[in-house]
DRENTORKOL-3810 file (N, C-alpha, C; in nm, 4 decimals):
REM DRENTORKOL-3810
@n.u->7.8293; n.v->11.7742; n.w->13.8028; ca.u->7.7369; ca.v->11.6674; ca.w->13.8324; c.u->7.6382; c.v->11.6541; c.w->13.7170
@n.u->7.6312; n.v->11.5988; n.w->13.6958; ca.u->7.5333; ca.v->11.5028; ca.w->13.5380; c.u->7.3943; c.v->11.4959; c.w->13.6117
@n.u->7.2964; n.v->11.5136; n.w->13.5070; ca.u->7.1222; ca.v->11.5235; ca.w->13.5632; c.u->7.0830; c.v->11.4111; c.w->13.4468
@n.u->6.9869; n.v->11.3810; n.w->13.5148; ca.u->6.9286; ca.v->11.2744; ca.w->13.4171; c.u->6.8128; c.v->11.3632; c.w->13.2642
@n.u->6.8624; n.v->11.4354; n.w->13.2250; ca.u->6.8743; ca.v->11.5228; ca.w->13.1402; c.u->6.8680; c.v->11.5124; c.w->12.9637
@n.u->6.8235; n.v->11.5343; n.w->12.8440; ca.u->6.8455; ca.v->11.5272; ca.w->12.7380; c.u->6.9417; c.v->11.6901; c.w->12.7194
@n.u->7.0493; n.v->11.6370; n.w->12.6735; ca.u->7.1395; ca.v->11.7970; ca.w->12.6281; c.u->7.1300; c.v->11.7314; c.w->12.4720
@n.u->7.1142; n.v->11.8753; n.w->12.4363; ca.u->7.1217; ca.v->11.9000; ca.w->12.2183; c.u->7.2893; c.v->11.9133; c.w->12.2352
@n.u->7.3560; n.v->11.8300; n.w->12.1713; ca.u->7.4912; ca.v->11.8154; ca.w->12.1359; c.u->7.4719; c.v->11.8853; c.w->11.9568
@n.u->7.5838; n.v->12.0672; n.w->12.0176; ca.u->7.5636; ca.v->12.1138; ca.w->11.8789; c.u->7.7310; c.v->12.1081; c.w->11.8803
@n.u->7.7504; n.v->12.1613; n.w->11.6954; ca.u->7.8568; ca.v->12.2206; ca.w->11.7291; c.u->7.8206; c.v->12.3368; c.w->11.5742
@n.u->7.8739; n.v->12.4444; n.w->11.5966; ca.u->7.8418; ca.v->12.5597; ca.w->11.5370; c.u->7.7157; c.v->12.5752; c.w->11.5065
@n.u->7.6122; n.v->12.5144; n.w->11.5969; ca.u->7.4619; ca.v->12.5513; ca.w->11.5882; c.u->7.4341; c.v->12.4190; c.w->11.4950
@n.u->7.4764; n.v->12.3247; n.w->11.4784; ca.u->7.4679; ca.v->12.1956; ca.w->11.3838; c.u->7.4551; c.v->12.0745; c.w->11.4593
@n.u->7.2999; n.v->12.0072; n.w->11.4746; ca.u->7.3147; ca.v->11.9171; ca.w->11.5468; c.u->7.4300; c.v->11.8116; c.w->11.5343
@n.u->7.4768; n.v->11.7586; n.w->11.6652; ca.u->7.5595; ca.v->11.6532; ca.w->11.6594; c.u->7.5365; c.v->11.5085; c.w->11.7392
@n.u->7.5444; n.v->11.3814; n.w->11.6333; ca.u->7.4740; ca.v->11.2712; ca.w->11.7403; c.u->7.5880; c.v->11.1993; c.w->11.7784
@n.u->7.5854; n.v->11.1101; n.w->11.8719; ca.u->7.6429; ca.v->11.0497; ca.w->11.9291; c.u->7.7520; c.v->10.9660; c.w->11.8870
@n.u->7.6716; n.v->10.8701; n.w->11.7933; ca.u->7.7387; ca.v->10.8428; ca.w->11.6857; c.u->7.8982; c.v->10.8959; c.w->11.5966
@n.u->7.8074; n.v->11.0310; n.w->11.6000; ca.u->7.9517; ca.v->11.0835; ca.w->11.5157; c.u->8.0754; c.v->11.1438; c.w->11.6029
@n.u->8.0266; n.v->11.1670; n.w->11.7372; ca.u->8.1271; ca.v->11.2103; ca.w->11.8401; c.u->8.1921; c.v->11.0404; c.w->11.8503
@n.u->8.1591; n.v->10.9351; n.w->11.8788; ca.u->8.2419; ca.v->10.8010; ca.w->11.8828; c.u->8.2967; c.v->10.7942; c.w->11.7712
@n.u->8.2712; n.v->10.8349; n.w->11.6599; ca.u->8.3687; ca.v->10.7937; ca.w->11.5221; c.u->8.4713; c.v->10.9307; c.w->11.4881
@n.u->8.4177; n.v->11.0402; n.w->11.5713; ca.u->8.5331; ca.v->11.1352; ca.w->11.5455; c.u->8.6376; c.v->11.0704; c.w->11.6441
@n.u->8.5757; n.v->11.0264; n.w->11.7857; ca.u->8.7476; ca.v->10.9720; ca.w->11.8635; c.u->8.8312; c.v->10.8968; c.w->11.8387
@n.u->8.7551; n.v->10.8043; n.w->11.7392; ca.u->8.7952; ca.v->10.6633; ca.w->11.6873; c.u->8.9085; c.v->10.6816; c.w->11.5533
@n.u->8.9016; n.v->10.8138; n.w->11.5069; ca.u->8.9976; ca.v->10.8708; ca.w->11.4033; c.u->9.0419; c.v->10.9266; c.w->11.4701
@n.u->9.0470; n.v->11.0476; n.w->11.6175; ca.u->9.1741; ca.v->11.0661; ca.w->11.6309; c.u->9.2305; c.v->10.9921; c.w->11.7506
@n.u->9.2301; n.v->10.8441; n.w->11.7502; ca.u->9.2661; ca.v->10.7921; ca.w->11.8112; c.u->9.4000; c.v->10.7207; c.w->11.6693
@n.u->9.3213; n.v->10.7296; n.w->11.6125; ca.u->9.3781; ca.v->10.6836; ca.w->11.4919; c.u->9.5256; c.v->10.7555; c.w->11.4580
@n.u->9.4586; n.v->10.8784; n.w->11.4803; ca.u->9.6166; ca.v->10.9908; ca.w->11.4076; c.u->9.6939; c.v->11.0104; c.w->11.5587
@n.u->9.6458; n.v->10.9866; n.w->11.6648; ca.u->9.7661; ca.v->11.0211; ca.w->11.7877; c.u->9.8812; c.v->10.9712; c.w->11.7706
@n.u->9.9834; n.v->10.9413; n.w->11.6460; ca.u->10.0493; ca.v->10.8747; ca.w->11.6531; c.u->10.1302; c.v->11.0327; c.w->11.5929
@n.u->10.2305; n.v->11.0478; n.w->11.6476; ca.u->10.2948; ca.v->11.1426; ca.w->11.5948; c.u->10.3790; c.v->11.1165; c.w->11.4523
@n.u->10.3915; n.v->11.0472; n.w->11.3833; ca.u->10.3545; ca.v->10.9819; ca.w->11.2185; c.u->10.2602; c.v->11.0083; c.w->11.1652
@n.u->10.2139; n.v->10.9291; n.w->11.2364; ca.u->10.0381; ca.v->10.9347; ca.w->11.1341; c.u->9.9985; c.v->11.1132; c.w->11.1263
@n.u->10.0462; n.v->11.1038; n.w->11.2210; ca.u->9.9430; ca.v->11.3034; ca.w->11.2254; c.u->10.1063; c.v->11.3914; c.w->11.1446
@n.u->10.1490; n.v->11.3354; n.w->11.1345; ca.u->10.2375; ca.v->11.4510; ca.w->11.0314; c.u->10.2268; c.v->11.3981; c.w->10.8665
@n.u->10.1842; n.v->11.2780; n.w->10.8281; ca.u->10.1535; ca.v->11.2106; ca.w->10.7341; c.u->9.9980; c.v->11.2508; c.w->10.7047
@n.u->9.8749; n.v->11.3018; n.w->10.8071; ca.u->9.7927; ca.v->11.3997; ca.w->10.7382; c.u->9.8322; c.v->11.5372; c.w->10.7077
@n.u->9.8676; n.v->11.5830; n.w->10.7570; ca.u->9.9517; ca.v->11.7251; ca.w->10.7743; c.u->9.9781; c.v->11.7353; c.w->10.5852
@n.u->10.0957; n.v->11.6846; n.w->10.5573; ca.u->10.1112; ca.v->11.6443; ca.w->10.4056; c.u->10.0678; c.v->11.6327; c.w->10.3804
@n.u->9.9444; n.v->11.5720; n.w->10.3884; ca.u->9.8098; ca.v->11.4895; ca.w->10.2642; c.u->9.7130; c.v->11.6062; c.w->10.3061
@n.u->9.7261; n.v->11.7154; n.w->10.3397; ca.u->9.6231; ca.v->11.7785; ca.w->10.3790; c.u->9.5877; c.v->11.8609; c.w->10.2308
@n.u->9.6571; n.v->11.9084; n.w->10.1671; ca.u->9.6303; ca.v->11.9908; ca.w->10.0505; c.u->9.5322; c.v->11.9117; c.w->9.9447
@n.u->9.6592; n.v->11.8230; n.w->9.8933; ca.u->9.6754; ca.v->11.7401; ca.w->9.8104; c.u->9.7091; c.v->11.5751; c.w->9.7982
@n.u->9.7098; n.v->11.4524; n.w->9.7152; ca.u->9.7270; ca.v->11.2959; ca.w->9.7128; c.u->9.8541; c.v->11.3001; c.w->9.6810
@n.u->9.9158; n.v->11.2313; n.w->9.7351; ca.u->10.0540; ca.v->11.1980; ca.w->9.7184; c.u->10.0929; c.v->11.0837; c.w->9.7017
@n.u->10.1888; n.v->11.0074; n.w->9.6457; ca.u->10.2529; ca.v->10.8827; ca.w->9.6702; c.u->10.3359; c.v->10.8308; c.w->9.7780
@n.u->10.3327; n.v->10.7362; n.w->9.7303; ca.u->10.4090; ca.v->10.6658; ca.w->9.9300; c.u->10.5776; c.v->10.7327; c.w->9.9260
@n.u->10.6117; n.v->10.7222; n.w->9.7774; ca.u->10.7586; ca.v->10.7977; ca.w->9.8139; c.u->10.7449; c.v->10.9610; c.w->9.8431
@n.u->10.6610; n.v->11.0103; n.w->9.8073; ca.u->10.6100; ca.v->11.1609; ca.w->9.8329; c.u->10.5983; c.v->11.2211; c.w->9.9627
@n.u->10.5490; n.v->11.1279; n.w->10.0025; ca.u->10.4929; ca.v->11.1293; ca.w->10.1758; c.u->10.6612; c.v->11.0979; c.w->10.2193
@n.u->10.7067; n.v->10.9643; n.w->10.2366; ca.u->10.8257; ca.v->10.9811; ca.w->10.2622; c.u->10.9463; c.v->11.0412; c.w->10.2985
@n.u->10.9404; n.v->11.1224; n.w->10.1417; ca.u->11.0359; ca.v->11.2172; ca.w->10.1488; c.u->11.0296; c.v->11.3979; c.w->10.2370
@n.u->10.8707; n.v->11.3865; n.w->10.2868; ca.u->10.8085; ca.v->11.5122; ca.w->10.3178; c.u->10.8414; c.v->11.4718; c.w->10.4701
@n.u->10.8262; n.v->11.3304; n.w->10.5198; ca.u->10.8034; ca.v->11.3117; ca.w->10.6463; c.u->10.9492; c.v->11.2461; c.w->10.7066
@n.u->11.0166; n.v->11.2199; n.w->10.6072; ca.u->11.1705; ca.v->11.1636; ca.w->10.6458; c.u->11.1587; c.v->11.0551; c.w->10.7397
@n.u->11.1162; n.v->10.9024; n.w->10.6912; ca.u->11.1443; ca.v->10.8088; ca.w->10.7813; c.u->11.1266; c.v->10.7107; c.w->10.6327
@n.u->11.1334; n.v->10.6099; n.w->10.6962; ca.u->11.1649; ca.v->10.4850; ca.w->10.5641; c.u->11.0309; c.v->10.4633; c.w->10.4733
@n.u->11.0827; n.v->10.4131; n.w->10.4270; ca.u->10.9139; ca.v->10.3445; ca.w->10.3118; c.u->10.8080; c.v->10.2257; c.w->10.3789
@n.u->10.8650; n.v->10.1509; n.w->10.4294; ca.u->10.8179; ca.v->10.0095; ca.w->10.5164; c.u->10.7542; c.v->10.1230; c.w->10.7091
@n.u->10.8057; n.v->10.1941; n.w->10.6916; ca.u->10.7672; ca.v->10.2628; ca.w->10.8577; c.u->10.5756; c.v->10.3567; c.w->10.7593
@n.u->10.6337; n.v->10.3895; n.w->10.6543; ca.u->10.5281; ca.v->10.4872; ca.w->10.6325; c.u->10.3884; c.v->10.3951; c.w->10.5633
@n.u->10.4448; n.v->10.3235; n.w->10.5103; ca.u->10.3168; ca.v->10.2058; ca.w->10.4725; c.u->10.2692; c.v->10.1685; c.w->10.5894
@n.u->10.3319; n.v->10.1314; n.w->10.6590; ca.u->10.2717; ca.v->10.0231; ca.w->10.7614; c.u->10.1499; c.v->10.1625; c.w->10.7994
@n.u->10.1757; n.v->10.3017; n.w->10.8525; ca.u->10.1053; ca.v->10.3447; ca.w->10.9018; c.u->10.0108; c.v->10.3748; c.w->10.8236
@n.u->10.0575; n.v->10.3875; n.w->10.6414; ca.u->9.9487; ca.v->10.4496; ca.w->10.5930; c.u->9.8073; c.v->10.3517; c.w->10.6002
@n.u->9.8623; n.v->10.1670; n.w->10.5882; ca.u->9.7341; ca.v->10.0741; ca.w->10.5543; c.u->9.6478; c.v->10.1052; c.w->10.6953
@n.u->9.7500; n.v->10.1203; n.w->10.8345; ca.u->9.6393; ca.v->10.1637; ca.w->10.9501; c.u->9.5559; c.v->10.2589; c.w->10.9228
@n.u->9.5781; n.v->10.3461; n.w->10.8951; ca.u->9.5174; ca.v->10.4971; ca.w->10.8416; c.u->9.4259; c.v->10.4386; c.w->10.7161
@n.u->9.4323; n.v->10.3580; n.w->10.6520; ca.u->9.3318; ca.v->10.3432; ca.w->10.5165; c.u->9.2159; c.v->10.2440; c.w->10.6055
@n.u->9.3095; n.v->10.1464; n.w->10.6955; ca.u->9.1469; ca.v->10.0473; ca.w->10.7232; c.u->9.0626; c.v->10.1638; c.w->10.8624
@n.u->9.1212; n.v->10.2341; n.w->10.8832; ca.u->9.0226; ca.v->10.3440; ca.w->10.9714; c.u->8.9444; c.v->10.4093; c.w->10.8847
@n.u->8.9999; n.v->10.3952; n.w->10.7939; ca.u->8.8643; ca.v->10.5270; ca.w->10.7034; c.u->8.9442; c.v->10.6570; c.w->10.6601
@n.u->9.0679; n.v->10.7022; n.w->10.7558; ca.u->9.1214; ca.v->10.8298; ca.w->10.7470; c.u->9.1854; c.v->10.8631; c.w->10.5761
@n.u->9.2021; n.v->10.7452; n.w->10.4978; ca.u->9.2703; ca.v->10.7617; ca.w->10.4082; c.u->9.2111; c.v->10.6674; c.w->10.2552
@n.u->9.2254; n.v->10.7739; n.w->10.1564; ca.u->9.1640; ca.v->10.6659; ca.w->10.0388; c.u->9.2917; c.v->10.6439; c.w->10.0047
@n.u->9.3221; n.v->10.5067; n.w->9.9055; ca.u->9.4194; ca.v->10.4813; ca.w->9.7845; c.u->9.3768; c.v->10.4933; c.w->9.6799
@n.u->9.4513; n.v->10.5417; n.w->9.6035; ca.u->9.4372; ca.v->10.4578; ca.w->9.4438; c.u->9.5586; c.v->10.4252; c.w->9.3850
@n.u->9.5657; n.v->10.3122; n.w->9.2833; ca.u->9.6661; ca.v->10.2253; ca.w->9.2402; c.u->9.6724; c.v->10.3220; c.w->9.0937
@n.u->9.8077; n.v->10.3624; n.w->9.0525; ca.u->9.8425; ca.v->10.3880; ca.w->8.9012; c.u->9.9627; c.v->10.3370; c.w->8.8682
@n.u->9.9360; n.v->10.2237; n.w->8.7835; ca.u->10.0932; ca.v->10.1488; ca.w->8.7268; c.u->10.1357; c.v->10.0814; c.w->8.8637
@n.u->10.2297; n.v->10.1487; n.w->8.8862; ca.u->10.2939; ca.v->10.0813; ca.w->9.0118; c.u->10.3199; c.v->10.1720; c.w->9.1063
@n.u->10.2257; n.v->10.2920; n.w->9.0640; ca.u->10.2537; ca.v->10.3713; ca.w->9.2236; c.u->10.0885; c.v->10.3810; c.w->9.2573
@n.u->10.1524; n.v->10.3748; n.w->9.4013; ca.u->10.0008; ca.v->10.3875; ca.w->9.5160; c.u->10.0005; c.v->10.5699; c.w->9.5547
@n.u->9.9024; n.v->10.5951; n.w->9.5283; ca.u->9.8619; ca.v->10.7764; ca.w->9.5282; c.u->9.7684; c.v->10.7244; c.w->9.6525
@n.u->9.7693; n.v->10.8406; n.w->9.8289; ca.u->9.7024; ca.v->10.8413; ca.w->9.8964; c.u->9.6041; c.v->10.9830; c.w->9.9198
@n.u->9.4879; n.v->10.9663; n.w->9.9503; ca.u->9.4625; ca.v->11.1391; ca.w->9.9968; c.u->9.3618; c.v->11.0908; c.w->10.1063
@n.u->9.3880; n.v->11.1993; n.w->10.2183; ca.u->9.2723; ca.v->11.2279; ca.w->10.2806; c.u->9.1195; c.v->11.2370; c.w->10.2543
@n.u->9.0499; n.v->11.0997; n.w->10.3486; ca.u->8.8857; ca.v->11.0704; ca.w->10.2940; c.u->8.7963; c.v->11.1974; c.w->10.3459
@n.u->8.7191; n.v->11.2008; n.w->10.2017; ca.u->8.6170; ca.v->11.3226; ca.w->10.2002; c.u->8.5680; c.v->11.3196; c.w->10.3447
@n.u->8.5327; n.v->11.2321; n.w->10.4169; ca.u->8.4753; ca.v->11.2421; ca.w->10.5368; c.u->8.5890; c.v->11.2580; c.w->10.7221
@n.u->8.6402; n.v->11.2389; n.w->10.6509; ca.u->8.7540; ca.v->11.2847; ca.w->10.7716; c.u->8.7798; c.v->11.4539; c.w->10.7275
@n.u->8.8163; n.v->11.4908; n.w->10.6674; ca.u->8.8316; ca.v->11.6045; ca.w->10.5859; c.u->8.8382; c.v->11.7319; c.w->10.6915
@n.u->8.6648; n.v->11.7312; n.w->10.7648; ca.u->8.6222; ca.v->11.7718; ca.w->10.8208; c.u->8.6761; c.v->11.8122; c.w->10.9532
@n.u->8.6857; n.v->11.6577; n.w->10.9848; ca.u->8.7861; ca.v->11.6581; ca.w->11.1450; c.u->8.9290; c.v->11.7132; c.w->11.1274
@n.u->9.0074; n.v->11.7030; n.w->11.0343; ca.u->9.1180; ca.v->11.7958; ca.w->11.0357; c.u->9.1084; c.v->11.9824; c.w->11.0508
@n.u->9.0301; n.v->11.9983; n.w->10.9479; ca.u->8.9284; ca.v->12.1627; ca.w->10.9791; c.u->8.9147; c.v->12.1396; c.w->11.1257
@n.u->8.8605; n.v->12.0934; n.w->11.2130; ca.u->8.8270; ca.v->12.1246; ca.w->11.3532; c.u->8.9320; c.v->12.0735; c.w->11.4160
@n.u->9.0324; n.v->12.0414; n.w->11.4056; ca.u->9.1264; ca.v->12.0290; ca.w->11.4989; c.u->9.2218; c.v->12.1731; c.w->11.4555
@n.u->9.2385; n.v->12.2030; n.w->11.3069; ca.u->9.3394; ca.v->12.3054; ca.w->11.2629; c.u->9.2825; c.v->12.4341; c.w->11.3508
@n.u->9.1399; n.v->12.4672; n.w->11.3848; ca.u->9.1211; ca.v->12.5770; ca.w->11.4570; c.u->9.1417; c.v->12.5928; c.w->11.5919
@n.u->9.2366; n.v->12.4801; n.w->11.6440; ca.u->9.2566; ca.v->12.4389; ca.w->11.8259; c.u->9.4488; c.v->12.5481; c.w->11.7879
@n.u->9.4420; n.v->12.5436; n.w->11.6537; ca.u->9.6041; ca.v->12.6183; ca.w->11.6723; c.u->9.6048; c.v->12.7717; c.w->11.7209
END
């Protein structure tokens, strides 16, 4: 039962606001896609290219774009363009939320 109450939302003794609990669900609402979350998995080290990812995650090129541009307009993912290949990595600020989900293993 809920009190009409102020609770300190910590997590490891680190305040946490509200805010950032709605934008952590909102990314892993993002990766529940069993793609998308094996396509961070790979990008977790290191940036890769779209055939890189591909070949790590074994499904087509057109299946893995489509998810990566979802994953870039969430925030979960930067690009950068070289020549004619697209290099992706995991955004400094998601970063984080992968660390706190890897310690649920």
């Amino acid at each position: 039962m809920m009190h009409d109450q102020d609770y300190d939302l910590t997590m490891d003794g680190v305040p946490v606001q509200e805010e950032d609990i709605e934008a952590a669900c909102r990314s892993l609402k993002a990766i529940a896609h069993p793609l998308r979350l094996k396509i961070m998995c790979v990008l977790e080290k290191h940036e890769m290219t779209v055939q890189e990812i591909v070949d790590h995650v074994g499904t087509s090129q057109s299946n893995v774009s489509q998810h990566l541009t979802i994953m870039r307009e969430k925030g979960l993912l930067h690009s950068r363009k070289d020549s004619n290949r697209v290099f992706y990595r995991i955004s400094e600020n998601r970063a984080s939320l992968l660390q706190a989900c890897s310690s649920l293993r």
